[in-house]
Every structure is written in structure tokens, then in C-alpha cells.
N, C-alpha and C positions, 0 to 999 in steps of 0.2 A: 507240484502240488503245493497248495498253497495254505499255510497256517491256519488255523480257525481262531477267529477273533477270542472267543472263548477258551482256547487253549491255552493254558498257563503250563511253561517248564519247572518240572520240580527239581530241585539240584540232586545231582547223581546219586549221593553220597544218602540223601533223604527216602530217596526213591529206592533203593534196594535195601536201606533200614527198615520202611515201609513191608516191602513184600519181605523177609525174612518174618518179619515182627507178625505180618498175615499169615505167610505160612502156615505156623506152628498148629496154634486152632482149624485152622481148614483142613489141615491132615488129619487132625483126629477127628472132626466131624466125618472128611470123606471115610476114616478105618471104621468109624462108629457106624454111619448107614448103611455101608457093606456089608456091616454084621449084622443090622438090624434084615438085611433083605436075604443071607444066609440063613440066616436063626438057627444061632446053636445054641447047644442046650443051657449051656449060661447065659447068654442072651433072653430066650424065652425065659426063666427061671427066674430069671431079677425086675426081669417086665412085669410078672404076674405079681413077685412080693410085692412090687409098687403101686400094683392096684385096678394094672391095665390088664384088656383081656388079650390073651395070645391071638384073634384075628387081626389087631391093631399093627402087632409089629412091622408087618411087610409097609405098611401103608408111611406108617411112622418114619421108614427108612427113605423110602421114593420123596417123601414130603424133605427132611433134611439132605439128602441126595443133590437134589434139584436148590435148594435154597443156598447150599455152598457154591455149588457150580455156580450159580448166581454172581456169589460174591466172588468168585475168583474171576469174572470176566468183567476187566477194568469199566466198561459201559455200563453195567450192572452191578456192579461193585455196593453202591451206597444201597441201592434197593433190595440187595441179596443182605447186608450188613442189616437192614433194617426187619427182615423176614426170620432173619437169624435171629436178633433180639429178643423177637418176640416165641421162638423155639425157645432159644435157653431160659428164659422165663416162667415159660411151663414147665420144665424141667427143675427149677428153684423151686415152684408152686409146688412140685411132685417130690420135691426131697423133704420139704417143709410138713407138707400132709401125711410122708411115711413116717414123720420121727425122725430122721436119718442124721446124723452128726454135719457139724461147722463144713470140716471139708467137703462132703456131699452135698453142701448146700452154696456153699462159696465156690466150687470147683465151676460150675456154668456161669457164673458172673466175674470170674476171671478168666475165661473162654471170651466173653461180651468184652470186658477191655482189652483183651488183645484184638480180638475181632475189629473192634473202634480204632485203636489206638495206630495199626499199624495200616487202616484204613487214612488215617489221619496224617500220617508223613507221606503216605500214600498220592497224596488229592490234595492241593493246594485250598480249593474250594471247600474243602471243609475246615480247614487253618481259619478260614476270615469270619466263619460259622460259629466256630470254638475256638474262641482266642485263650488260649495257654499264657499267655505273657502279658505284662502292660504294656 
């Protein structure tokens, strides 16, 4: 088999910094969707304080479900990364509109830079997109 021109190697070292640094956030998105298609009662309970109605949740779950699996499959990686952005952003918007404190509002946009960031040691191709360095 023979290389793809487009293939760039990432050095080892970067490359399993990368998916550790992914991990983290895609674990608690996949425990978070699981709960959301479970629905227990603290799940429903803190859904509806926010303002959504309990038929949303199953839906909400399959939607972030599918959006991580996304990201976790290196082909789909940036586009799952990019699906996810725009989840936890709603999720800022919906901490923002309950009132809810700094960490409940920062907590999904530091989900979003790890998401990014460890997509980024990840993918050489986005190194030359988002240059970090001079």
C-alpha cells in the first residue's frame, strides 16, 4: 500500500499527546449522552431548570452521541470537532440565559479547547491552519 500524498506523519510522541488530550472531553461527552438517552431523574430535573422541555432530552442525547463518535473517528475528526463547537456553544448560550455561575459557563468552552487542542497535536493539517508558533 502505498502512502497518500496527503498524508503527513505526526511524530509519536505528538500523536498519543493528541489523543490523550482528546480523550478526556469525548469521555464525558460519550457518559453525558448516555445519560441524556437514559434520563434519570437528575438528568431530566436539571434539563427542565434550564429551560428545555423533557421531550428534548433523548433527542439531545442521539444529536451529541453521534457528534462525538464523529470526532473520535480520525476521517471525521475535524468535522465531528466542528459539530461539537457548535453543541457546546449552545450549552454556554444555555448557562448564560439560566443565570448559572463562571464554572457552568466556562466548563463547555474548556471541553471546546480540549476538543481543539488535542485535535491539534492530533492533525498536522491543522498545525499549518493554526500556527501556535513564529
Amino acid at each position: 500500500m502505498q502512502p497518500d500524498a496527503r498524508m503527513v506523519i505526526v511524530p509519536r510522541k505528538r500523536l498519543w499527546a493528541g489523543r490523550i488530550i482528546s480523550a478526556l472531553p469525548a469521555l464525558f461527552l460519550l457518559v453525558d449522552g448516555a445519560m441524556k438517552l437514559a434520563k434519570p431523574e437528575v438528568v431530566v430535573k436539571t434539563t427542565v431548570e434550564l429551560g428545555y422541555a423533557e421531550t428534548v432530552i433523548v433527542s439531545l442525547g442521539v444529536l451529541l452521541l453521534a457528534c462525538t463518535i464523529l470526532y473520535l473517528i480520525p476521517r471525521t475528526a475535524v468535522f465531528g470537532a466542528i459539530l461539537l463547537t457548535g453543541y457546546l456553544g449552545g450549552a454556554v448560550a444555555t448557562q448564560v440565559r439560566a443565570g448559572k455561575g463562571l464554572f457552568e459557563i466556562l466548563f463547555p468552552v474548556l471541553l471546546g479547547v480540549l476538543l481543539w487542542g488535542g485535535l491539534v497535536f492530533r492533525e498536522d493539517r491543522l498545525r499549518t491552519l493554526i500556527p501556535l508558533r513564529n
